[in-house]
PDBQT receptor file of N, H, CA, C and O in Angstrom, charges set to zero:
ATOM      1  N   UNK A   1    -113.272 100.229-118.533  1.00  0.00    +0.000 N 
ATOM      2  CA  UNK A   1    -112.438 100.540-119.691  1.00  0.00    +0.000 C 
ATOM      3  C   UNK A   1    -111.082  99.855-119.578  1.00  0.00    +0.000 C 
ATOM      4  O   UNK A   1    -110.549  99.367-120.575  1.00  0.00    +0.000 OA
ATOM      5  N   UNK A   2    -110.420  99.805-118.159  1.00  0.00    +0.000 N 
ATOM      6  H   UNK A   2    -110.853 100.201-117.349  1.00  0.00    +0.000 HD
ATOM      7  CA  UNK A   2    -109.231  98.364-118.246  1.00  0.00    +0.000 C 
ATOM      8  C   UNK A   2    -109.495  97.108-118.829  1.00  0.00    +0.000 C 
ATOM      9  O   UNK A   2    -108.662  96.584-119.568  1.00  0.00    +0.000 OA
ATOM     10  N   UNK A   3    -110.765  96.482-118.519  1.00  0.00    +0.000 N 
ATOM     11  H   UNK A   3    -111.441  96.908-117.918  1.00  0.00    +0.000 HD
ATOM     12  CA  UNK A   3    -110.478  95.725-118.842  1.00  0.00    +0.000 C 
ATOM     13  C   UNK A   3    -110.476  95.388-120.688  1.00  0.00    +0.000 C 
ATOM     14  O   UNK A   3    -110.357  94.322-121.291  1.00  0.00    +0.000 OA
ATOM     15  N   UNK A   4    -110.637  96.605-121.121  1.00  0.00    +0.000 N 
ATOM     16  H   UNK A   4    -110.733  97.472-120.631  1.00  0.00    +0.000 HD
ATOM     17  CA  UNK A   4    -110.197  96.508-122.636  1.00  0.00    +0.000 C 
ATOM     18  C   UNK A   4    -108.998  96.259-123.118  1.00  0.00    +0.000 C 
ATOM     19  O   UNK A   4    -108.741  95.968-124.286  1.00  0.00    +0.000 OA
ATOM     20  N   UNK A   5    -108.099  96.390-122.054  1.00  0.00    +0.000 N 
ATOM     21  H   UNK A   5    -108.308  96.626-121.105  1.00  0.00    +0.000 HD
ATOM     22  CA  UNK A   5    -107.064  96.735-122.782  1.00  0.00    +0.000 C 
ATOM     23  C   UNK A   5    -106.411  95.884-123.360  1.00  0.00    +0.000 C 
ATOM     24  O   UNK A   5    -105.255  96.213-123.629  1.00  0.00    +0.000 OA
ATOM     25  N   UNK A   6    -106.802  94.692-123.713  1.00  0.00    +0.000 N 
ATOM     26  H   UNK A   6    -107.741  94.425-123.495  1.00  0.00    +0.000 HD
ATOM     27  CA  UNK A   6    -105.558  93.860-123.943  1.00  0.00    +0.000 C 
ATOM     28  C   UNK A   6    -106.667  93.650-125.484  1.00  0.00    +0.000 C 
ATOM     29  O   UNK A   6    -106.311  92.725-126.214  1.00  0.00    +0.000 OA
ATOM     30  N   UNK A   7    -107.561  94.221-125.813  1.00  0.00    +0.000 N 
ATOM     31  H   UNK A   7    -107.850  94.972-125.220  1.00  0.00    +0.000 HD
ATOM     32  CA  UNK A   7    -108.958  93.538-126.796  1.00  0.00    +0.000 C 
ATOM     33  C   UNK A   7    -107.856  94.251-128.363  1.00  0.00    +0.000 C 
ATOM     34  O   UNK A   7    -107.935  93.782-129.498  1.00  0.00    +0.000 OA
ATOM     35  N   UNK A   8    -107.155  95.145-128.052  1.00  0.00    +0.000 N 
ATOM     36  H   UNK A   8    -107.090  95.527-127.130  1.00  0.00    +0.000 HD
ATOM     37  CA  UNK A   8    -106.080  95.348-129.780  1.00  0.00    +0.000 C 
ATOM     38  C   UNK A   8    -105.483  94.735-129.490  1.00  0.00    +0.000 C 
ATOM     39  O   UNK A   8    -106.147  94.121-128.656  1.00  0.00    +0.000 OA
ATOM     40  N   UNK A   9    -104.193  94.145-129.518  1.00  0.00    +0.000 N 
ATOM     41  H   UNK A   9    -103.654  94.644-130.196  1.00  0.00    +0.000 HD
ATOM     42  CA  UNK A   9    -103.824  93.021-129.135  1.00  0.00    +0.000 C 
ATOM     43  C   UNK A   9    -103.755  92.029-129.931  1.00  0.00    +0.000 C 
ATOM     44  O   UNK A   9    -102.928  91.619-130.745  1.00  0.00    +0.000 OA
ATOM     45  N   UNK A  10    -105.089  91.603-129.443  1.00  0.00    +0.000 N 
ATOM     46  H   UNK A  10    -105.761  91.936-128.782  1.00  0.00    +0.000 HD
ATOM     47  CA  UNK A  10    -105.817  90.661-129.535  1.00  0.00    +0.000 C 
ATOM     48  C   UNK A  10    -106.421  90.338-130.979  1.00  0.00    +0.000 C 
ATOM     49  O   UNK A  10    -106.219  89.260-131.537  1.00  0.00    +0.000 OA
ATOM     50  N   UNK A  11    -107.101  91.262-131.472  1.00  0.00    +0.000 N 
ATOM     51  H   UNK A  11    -107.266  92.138-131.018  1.00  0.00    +0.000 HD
ATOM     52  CA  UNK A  11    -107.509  92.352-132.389  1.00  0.00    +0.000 C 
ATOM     53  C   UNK A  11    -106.659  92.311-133.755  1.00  0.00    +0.000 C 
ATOM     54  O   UNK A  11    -107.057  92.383-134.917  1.00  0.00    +0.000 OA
ATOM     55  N   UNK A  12    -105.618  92.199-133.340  1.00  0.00    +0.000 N 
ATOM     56  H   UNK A  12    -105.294  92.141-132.396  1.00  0.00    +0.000 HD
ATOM     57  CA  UNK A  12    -104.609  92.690-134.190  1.00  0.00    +0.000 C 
ATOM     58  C   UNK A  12    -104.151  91.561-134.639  1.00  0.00    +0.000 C 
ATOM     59  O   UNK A  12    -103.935  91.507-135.849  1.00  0.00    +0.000 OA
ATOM     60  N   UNK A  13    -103.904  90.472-133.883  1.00  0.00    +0.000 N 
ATOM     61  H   UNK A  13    -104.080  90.516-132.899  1.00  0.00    +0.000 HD
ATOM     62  CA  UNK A  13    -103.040  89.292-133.570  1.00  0.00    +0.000 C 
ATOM     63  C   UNK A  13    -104.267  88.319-134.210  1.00  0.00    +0.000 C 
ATOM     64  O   UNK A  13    -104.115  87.131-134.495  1.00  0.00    +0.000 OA
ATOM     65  N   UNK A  14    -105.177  88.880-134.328  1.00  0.00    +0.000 N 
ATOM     66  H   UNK A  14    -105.300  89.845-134.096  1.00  0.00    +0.000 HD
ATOM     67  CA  UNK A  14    -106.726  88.125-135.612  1.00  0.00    +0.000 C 
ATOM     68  C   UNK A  14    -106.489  88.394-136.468  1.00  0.00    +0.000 C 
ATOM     69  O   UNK A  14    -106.176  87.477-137.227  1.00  0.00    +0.000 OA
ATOM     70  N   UNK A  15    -106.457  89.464-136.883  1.00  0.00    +0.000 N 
ATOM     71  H   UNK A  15    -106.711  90.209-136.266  1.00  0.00    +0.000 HD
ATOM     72  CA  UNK A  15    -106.135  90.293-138.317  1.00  0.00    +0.000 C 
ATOM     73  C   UNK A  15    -104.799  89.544-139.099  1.00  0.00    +0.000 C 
ATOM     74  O   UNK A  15    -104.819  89.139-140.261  1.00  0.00    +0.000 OA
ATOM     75  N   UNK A  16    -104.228  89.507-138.636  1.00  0.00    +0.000 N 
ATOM     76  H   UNK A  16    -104.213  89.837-137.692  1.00  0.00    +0.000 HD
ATOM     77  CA  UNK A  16    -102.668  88.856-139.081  1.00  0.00    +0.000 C 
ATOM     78  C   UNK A  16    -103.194  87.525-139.324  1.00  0.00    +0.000 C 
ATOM     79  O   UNK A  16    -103.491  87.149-140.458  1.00  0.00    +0.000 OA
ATOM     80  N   UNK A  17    -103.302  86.888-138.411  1.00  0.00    +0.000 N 
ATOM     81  H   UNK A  17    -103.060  87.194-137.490  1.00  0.00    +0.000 HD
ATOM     82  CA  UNK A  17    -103.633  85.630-138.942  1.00  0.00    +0.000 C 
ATOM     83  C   UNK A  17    -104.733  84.982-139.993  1.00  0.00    +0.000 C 
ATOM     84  O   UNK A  17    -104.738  83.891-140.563  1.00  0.00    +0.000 OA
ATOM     85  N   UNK A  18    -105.631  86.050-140.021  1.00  0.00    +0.000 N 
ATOM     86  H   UNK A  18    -105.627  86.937-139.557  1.00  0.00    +0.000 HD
ATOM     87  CA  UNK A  18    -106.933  86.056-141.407  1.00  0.00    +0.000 C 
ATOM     88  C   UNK A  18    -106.066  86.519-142.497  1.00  0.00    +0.000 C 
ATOM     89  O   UNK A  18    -106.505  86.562-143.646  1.00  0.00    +0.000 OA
ATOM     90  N   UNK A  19    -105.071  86.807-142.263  1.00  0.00    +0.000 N 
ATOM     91  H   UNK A  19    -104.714  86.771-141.329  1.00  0.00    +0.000 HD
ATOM     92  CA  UNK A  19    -104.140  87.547-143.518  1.00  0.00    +0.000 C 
ATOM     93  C   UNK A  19    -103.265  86.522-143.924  1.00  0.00    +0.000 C 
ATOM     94  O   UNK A  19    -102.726  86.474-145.029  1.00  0.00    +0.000 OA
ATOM     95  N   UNK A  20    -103.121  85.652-142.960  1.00  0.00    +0.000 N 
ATOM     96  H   UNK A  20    -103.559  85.690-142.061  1.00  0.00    +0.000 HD
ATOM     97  CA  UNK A  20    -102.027  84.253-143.533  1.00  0.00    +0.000 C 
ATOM     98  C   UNK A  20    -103.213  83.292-144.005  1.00  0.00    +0.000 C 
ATOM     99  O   UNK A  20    -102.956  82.573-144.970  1.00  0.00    +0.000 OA
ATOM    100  N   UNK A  21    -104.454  83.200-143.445  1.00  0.00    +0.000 N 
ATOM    101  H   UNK A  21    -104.663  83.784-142.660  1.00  0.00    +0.000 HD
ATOM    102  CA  UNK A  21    -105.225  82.561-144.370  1.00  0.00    +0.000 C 
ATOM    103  C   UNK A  21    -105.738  82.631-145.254  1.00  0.00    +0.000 C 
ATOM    104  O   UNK A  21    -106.356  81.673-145.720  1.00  0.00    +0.000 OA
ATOM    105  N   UNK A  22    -105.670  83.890-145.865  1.00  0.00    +0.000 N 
ATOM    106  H   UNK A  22    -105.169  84.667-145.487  1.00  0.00    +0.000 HD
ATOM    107  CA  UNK A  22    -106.169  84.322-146.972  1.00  0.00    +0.000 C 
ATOM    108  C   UNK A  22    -104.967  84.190-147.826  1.00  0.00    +0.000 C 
ATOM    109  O   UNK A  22    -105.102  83.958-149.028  1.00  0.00    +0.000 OA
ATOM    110  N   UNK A  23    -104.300  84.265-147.516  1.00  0.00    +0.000 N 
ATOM    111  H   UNK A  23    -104.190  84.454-146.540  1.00  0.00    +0.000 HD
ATOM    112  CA  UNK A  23    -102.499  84.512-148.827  1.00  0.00    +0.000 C 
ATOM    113  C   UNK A  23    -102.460  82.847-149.315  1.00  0.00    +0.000 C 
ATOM    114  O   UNK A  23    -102.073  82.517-150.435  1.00  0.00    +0.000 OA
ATOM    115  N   UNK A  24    -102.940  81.846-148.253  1.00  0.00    +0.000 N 
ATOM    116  H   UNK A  24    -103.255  82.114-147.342  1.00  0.00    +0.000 HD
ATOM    117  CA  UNK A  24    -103.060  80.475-148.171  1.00  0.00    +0.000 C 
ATOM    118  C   UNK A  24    -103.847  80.020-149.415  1.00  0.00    +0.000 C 
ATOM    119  O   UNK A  24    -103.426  79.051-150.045  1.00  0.00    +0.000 OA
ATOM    120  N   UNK A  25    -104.622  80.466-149.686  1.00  0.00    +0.000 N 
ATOM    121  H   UNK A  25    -104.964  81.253-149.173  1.00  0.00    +0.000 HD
ATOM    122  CA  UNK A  25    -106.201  80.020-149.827  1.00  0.00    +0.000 C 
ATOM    123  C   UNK A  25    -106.610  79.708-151.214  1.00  0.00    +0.000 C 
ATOM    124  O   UNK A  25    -107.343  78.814-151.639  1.00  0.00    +0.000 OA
ATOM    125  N   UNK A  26    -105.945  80.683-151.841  1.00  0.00    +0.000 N 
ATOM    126  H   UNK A  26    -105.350  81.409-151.496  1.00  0.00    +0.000 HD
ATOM    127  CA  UNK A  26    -105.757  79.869-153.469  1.00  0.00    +0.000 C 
ATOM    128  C   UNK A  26    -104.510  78.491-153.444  1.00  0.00    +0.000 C 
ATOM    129  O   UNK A  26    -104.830  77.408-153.933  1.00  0.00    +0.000 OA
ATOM    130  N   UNK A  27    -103.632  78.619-153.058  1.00  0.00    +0.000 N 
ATOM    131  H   UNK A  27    -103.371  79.499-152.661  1.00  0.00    +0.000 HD
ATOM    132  CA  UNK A  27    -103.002  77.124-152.945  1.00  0.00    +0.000 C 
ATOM    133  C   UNK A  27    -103.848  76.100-152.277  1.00  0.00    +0.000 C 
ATOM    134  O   UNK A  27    -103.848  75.088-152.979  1.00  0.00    +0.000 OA
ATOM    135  N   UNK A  28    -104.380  75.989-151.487  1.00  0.00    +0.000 N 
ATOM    136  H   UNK A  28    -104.380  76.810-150.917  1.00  0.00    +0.000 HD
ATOM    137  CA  UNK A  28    -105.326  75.158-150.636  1.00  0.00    +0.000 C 
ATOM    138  C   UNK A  28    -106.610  74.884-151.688  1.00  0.00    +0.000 C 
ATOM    139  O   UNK A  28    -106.835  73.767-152.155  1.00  0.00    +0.000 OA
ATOM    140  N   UNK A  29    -107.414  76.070-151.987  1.00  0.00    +0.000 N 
ATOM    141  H   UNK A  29    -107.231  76.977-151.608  1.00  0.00    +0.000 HD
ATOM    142  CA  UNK A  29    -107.901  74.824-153.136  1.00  0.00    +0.000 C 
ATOM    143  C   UNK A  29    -107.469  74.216-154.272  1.00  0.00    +0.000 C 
ATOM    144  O   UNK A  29    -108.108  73.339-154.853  1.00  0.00    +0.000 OA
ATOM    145  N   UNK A  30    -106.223  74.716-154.680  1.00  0.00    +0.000 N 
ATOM    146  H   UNK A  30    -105.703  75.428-154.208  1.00  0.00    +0.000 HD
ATOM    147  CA  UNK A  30    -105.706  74.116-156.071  1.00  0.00    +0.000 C 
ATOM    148  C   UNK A  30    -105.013  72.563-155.248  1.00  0.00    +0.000 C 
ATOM    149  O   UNK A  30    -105.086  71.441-155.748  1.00  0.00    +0.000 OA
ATOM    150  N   UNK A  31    -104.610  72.771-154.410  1.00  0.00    +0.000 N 
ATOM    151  H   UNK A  31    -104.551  73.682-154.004  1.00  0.00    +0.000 HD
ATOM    152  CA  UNK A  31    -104.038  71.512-153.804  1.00  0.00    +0.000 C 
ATOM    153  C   UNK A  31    -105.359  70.452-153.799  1.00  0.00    +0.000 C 
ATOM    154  O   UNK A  31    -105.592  69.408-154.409  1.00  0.00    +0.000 OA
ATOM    155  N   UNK A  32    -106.126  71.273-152.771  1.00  0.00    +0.000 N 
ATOM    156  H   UNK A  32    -105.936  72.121-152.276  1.00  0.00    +0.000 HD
ATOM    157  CA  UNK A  32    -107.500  70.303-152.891  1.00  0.00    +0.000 C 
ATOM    158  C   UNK A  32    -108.134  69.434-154.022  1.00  0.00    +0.000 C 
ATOM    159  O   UNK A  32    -108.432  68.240-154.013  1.00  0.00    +0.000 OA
ATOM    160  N   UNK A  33    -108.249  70.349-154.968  1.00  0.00    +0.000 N 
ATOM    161  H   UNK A  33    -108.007  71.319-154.975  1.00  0.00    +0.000 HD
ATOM    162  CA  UNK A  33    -109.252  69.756-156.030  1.00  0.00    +0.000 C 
ATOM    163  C   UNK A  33    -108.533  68.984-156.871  1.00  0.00    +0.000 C 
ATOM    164  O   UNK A  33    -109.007  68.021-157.474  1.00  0.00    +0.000 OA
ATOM    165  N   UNK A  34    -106.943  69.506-156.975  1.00  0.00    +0.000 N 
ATOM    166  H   UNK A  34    -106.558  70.287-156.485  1.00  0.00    +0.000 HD
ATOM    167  CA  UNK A  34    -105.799  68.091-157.184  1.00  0.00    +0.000 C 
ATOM    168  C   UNK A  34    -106.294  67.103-156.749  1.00  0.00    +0.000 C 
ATOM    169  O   UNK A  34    -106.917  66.224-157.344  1.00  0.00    +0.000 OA
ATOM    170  N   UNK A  35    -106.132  67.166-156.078  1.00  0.00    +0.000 N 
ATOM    171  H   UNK A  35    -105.626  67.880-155.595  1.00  0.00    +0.000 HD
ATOM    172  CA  UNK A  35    -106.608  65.411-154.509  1.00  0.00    +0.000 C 
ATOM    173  C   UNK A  35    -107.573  64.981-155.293  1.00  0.00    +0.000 C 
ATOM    174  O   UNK A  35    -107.533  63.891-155.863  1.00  0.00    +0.000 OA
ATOM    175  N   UNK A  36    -108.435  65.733-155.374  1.00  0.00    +0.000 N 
ATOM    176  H   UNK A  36    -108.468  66.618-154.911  1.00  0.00    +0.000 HD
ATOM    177  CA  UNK A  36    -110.050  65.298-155.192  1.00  0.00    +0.000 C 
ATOM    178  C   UNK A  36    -109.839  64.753-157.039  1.00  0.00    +0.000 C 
ATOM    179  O   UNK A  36    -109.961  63.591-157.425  1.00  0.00    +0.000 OA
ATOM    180  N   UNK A  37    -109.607  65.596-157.655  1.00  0.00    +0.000 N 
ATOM    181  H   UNK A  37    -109.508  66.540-157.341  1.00  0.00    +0.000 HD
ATOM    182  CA  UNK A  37    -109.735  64.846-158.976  1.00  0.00    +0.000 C 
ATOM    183  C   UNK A  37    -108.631  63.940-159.533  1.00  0.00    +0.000 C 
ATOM    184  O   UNK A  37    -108.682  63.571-160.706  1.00  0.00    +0.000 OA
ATOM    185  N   UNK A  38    -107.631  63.572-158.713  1.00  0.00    +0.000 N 
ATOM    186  H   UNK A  38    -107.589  63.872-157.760  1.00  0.00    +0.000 HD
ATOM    187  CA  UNK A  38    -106.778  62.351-158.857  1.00  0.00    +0.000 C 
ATOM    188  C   UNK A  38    -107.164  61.355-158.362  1.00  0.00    +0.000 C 
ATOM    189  O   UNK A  38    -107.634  60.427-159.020  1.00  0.00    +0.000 OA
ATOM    190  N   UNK A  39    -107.007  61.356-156.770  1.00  0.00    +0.000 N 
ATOM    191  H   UNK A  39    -106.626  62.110-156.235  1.00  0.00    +0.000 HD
ATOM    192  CA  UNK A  39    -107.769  60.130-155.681  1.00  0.00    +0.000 C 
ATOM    193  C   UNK A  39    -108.709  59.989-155.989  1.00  0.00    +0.000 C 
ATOM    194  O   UNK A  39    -109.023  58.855-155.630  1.00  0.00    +0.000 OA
ATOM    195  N   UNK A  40    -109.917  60.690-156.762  1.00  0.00    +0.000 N 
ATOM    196  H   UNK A  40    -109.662  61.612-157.054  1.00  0.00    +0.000 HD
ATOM    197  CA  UNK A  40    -111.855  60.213-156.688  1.00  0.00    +0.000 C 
ATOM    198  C   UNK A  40    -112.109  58.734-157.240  1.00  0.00    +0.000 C 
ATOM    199  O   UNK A  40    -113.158  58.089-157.240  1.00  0.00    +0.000 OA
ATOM    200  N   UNK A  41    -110.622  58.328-157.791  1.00  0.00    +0.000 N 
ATOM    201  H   UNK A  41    -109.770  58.851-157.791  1.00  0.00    +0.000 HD
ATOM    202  CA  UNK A  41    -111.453  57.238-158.780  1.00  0.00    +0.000 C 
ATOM    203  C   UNK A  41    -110.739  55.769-158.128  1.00  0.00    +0.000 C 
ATOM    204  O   UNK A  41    -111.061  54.654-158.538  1.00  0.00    +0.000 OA
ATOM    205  N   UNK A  42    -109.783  55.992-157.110  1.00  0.00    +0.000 N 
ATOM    206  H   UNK A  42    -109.521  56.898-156.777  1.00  0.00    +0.000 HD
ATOM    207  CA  UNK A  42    -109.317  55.101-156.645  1.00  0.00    +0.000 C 
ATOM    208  C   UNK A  42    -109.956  54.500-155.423  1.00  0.00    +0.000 C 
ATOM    209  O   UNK A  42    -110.751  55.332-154.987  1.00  0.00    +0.000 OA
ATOM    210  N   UNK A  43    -109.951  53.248-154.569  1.00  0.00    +0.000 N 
ATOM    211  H   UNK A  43    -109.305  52.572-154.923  1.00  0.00    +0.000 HD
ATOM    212  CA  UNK A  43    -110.855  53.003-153.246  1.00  0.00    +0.000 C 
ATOM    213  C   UNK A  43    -110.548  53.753-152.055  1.00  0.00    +0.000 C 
ATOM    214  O   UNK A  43    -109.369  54.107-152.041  1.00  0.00    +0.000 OA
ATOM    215  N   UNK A  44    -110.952  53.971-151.450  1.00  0.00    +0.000 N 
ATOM    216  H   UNK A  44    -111.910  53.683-151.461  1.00  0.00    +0.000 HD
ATOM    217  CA  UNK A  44    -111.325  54.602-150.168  1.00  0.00    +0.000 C 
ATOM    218  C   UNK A  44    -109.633  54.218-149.117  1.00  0.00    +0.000 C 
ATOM    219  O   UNK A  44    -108.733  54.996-148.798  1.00  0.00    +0.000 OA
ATOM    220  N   UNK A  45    -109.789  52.764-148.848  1.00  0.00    +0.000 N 
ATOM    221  H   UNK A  45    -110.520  52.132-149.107  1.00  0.00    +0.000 HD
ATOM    222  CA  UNK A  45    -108.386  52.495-148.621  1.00  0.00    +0.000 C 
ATOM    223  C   UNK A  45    -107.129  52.769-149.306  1.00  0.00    +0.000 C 
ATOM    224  O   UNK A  45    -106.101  52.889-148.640  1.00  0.00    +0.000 OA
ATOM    225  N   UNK A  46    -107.111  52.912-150.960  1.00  0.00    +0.000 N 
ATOM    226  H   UNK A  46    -107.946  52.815-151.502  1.00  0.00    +0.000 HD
ATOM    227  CA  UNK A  46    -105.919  53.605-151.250  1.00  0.00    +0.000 C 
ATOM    228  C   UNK A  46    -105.654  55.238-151.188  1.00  0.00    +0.000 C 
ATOM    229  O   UNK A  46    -104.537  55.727-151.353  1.00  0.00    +0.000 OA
ATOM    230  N   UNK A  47    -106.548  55.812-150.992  1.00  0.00    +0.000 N 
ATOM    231  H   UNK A  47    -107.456  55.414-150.858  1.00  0.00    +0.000 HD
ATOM    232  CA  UNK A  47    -106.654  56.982-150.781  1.00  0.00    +0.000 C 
ATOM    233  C   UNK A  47    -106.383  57.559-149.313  1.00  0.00    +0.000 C 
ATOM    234  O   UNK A  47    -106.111  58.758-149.278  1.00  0.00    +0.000 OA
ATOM    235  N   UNK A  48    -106.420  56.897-148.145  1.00  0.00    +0.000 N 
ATOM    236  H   UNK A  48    -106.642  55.922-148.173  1.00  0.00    +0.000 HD
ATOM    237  CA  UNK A  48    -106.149  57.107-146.849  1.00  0.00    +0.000 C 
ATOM    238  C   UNK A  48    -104.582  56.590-146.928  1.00  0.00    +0.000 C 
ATOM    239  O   UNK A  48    -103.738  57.486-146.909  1.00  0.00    +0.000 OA
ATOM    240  N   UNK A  49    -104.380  55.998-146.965  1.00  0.00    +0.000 N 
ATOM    241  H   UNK A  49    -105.066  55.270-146.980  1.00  0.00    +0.000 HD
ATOM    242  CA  UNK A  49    -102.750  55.344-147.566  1.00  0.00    +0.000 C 
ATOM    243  C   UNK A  49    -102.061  56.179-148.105  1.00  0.00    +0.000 C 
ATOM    244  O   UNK A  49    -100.950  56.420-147.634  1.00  0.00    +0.000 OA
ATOM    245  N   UNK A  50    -102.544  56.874-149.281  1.00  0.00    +0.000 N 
ATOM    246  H   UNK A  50    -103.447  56.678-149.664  1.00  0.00    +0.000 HD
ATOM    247  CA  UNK A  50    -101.542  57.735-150.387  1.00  0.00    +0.000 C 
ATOM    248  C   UNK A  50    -102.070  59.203-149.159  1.00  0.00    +0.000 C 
ATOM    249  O   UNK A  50    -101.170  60.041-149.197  1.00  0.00    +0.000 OA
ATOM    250  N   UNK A  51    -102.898  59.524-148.453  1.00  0.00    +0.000 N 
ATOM    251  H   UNK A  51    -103.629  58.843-148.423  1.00  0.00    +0.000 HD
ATOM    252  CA  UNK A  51    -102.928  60.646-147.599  1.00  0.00    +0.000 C 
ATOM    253  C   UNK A  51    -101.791  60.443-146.427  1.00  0.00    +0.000 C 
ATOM    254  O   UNK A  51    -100.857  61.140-146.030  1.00  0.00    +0.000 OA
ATOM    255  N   UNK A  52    -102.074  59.745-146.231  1.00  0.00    +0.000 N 
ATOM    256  H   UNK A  52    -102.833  59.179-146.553  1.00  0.00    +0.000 HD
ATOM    257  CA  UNK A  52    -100.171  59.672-144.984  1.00  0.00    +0.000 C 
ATOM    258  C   UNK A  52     -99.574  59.639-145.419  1.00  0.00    +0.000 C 
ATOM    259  O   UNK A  52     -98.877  60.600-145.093  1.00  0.00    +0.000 OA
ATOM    260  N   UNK A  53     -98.930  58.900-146.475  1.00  0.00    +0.000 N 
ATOM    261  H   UNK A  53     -99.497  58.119-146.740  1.00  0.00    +0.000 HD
ATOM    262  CA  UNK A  53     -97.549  59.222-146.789  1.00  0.00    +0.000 C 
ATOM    263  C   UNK A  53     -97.504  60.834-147.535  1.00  0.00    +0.000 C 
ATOM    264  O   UNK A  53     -96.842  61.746-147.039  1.00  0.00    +0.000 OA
ATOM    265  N   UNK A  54     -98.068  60.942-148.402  1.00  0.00    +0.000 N 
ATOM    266  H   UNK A  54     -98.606  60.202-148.804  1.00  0.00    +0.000 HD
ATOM    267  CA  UNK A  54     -98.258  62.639-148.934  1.00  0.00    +0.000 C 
ATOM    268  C   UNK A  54     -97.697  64.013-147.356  1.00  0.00    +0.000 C 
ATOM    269  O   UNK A  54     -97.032  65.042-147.229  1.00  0.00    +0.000 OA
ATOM    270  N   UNK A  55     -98.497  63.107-146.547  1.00  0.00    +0.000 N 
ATOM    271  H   UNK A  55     -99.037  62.272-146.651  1.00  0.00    +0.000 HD
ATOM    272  CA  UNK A  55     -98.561  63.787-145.684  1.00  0.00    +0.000 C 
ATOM    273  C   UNK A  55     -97.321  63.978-144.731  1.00  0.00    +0.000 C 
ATOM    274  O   UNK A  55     -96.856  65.058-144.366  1.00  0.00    +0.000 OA
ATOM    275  N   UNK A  56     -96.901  62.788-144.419  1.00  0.00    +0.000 N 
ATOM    276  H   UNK A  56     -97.278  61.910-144.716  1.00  0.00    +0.000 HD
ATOM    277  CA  UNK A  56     -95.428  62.062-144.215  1.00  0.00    +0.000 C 
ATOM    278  C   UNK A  56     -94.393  63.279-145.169  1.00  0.00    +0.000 C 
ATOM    279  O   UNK A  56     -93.859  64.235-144.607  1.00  0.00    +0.000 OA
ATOM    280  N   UNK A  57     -94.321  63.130-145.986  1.00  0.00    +0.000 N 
ATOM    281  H   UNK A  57     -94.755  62.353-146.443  1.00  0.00    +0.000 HD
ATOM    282  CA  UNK A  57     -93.353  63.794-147.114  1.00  0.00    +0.000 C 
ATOM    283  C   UNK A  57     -93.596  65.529-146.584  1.00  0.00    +0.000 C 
ATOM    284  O   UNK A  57     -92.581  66.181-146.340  1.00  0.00    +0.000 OA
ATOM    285  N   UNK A  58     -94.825  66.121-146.450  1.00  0.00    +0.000 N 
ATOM    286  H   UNK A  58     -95.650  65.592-146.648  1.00  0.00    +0.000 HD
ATOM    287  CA  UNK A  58     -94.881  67.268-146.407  1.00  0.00    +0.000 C 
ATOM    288  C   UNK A  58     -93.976  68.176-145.379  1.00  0.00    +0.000 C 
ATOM    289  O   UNK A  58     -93.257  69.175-145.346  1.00  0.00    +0.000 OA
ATOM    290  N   UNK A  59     -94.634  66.900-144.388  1.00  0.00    +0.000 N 
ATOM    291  H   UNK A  59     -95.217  66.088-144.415  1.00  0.00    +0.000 HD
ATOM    292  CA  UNK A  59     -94.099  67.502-142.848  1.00  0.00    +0.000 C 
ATOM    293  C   UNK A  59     -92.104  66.971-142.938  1.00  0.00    +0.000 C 
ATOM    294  O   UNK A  59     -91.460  67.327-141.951  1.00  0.00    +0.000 OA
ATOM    295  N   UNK A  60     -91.592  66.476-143.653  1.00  0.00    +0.000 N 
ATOM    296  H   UNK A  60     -92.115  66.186-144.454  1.00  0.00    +0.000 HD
ATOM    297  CA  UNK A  60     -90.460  66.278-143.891  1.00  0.00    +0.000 C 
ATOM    298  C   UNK A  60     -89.695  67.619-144.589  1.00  0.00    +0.000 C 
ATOM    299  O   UNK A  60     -88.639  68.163-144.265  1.00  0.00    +0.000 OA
ATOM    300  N   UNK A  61     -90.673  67.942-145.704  1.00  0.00    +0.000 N 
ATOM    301  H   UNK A  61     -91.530  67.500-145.967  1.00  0.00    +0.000 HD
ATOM    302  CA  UNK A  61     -90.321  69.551-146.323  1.00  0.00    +0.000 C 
ATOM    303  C   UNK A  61     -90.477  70.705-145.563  1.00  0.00    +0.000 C 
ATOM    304  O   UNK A  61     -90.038  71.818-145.853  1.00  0.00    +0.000 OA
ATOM    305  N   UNK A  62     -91.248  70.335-144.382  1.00  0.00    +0.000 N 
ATOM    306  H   UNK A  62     -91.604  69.431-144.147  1.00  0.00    +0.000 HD
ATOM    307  CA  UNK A  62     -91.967  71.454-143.682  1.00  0.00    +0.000 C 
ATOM    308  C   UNK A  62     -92.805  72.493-144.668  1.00  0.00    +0.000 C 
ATOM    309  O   UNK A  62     -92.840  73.721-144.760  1.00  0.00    +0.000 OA
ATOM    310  N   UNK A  63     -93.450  71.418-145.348  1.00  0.00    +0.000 N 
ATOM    311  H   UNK A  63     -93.421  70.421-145.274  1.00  0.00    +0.000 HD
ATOM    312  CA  UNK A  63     -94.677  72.405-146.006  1.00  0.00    +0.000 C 
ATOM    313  C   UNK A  63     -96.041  72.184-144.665  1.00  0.00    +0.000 C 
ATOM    314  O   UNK A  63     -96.745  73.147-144.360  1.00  0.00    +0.000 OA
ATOM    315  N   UNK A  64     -96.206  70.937-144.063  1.00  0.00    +0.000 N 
ATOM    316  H   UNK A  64     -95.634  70.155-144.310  1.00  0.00    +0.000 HD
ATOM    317  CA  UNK A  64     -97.925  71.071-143.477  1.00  0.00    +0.000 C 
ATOM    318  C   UNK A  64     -97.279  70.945-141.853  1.00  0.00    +0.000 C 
ATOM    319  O   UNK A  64     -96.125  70.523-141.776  1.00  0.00    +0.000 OA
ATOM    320  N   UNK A  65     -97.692  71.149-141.115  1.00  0.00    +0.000 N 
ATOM    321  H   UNK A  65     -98.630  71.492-141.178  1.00  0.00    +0.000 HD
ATOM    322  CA  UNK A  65     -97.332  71.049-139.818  1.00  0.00    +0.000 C 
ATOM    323  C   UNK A  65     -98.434  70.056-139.225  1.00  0.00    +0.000 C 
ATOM    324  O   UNK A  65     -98.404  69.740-138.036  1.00  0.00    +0.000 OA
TER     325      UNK A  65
């Protein structure tokens, strides 16, 4: 039974974080399907291109880590 003890915790410290992914999760697909239905029609190489810099910019706002 010690060695339970650390399993809330633990437990808990899951829970919280399924709770920041869920609060996430409607922005994440509206972001997504943005992407997907802007970039779909452009080539493969401009689309990896416009993903770094997008990406570049985010981590500047500290929106994506």
């Amino acid at each position: 039974i010690g060695g339970l003890g650390g399993e809330k915790s633990r437990w808990m410290q899951a829970a919280k974080d399924l709770t920041h992914q869920y609060d996430n999760l409607i922005g994440d697909i509206l972001l997504s399907s943005g992407v997907i239905a802007y970039l779909g029609a452009f080539t493969a190489v401009f689309r990896q291109v416009s993903n770094i810099e997008e990406e570049k910019k985010m981590k500047f706002r500290f929106i994506f880590k």
